[in-house]
N, C-alpha and C positions, 0 to 999 in steps of 0.2 A: 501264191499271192492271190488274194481273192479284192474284189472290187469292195466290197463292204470292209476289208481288214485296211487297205490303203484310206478309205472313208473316216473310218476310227480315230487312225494314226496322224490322219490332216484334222481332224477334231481334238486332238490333244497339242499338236504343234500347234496350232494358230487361236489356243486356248479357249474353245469351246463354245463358243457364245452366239454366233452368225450361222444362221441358216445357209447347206451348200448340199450341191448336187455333184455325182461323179459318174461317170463310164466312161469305157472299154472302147478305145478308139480303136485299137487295133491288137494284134496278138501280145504285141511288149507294151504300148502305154497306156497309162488310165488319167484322163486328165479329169478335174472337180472344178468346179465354178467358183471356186476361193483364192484360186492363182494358182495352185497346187498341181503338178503331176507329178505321173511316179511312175516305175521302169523294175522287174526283177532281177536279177543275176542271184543265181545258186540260194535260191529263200532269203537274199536279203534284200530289203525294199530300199531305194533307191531315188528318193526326193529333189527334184527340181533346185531348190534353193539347197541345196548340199547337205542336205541332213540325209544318214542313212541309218534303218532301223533294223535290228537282227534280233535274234531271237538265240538267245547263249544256250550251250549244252543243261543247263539245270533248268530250264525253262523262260526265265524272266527275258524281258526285252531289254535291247542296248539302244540306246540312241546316243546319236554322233555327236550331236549338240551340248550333251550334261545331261537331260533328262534320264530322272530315273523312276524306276515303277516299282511297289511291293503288294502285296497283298492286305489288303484290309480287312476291318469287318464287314462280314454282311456278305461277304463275295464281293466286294470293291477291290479293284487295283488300282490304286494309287499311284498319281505321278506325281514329281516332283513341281512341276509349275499350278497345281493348287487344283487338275481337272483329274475327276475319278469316273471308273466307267467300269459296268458289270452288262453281265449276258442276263438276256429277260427271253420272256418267250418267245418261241420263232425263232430262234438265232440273232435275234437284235443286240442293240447294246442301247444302255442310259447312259446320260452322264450325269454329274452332278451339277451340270450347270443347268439342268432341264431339257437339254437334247435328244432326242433319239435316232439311233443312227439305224437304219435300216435296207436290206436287199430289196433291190428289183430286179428279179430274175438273177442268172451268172455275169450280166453286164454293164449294172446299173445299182448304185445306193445312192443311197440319199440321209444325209442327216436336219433334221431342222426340230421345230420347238415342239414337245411334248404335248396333246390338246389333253 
């Protein structure tokens, strides 16, 4: 689990729209400025408010909640509650709500509004 992928997944769950900030308080948690933290066990992410997010043998993501994700065009993946996000350069991510979720450093992202 990386601090930017918990970033992502709290920009899809709280549907994309609100500028937020997260790190690495300690070895197991990552808390974001949205209300969000998150915890790993065995690569599955582990969400505060009881959503947990895995990653199935074929690739795609599970989420606890309903949400589901496919592959779009363009390099979009698509979730089911209407927010789509692809990898730009640097290891970033867009969303299509205008976001850009981005690293600081191994301990620190940040997603907020695209200039």
């Amino acid at each position: 689990m990386t601090v930017l992928e918990v970033a992502v997944y709290a920009l899809v769950l709280t549907g994309g729209k609100t500028p937020f900030f997260c790190e690495q308080k300690d070895q197991v948690v990552v808390e974001c400025t949205n209300g969000l933290s998150a915890t790993e066990e065995k690569g599955v992410i582990h969400y505060d408010n009881g959503v947990v997010v895995s990653r199935l043998p074929d690739g795609n993501l599970s989420f606890s909640n309903g949400i589901t994700a496919h592959w779009g065009a363009g390099s979009w993946v698509q979730f089911s509650n209407g927010v789509s996000m692809r990898r730009v350069a640097g290891g970033n991510f867009r969303s299509s709500t205008g976001m850009l979720c981005e690293a600081g450093g191994t301990t620190k992202a940040s997603c907020h509004e695209e200039s």
